[in-house]
N, C-alpha and C positions, 0 to 999 in steps of 0.2 A: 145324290140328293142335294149336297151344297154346290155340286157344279151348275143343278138346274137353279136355284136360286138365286147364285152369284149372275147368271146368265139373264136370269129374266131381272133382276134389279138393273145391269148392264143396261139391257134393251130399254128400259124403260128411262133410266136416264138418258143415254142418247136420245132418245124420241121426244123427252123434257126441253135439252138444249136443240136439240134444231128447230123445235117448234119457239124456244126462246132468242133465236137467232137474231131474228128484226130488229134490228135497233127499237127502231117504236114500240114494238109490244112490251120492254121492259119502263118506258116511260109513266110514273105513277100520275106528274102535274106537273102544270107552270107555276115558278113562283117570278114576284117581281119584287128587284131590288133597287134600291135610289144610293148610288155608289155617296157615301159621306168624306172620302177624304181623295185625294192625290197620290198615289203611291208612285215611291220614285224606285225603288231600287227593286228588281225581278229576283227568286229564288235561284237558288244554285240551279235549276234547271233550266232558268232563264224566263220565266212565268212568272205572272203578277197574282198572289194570292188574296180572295179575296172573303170574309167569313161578318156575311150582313144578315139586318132582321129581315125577311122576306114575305108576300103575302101570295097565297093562291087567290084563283078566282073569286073565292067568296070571301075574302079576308081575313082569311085566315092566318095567325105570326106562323113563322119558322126562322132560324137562324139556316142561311142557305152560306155551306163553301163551294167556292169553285175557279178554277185558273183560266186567265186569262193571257193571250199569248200580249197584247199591249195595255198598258195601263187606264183608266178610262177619266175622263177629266169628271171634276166633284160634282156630284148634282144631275148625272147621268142616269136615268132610268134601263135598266136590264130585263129583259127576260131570261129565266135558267129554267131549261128542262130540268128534272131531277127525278130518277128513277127509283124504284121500292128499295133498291139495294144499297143507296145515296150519290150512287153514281151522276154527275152532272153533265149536261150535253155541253153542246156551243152554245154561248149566252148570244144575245140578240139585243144588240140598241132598241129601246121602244120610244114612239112618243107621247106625251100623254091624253091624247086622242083614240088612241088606238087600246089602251088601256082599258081593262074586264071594271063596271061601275063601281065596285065594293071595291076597288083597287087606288081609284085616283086620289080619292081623298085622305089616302094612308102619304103619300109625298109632299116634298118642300116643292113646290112647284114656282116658285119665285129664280 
């Protein structure tokens, strides 16, 4: 009896993570953040760490981390995927044209 159940728990996580495989289906939303400072020096890993207030599409705040492989000059607008788990994808230069409406008027745009 616990062989079957350890088996069918087994199976059913498996069938969990490969159906969670996709990058994208773990993705919960965009947030976008307006980089506030110059970071000069990368983590021992060689990464620029970066821990900003961020907003979803509807403008909503969140405090977004996430690494980036080069530094980004001040006043630079992000997008960061960020998934249920907090996992962050590749961030993405945006400009602010292309920016969701509840969004633009959260930036220094100067």
């Amino acid at each position: 009896m616990k062989i079957m159940k350890f088996l069918a728990m087994t199976i059913l996580f498996t069938t969990f993570l490969v159906g969670c495989g996709d990058k994208g289906a773990l993705i919960e939303k965009d947030y976008y953040v307006q980089i506030n400072e110059e970071l000069q020096t990368p983590n021992s890993n060689g990464h620029f760490v970066y821990a900003l207030e961020g907003y979803d599409k509807d403008g909503n705040e969140k405090v977004v981390s996430f690494f980036a492989e080069k530094p980004y000059k001040k006043g630079t607008i992000v997008r960061v995927p960020r998934s249920l788990e907090g996992y962050t994808g590749d961030p993405k230069v945006m400009n602010v044209d292309d920016l969701p409406e509840n969004v633009k008027g959260k930036f220094n745009q100067s």
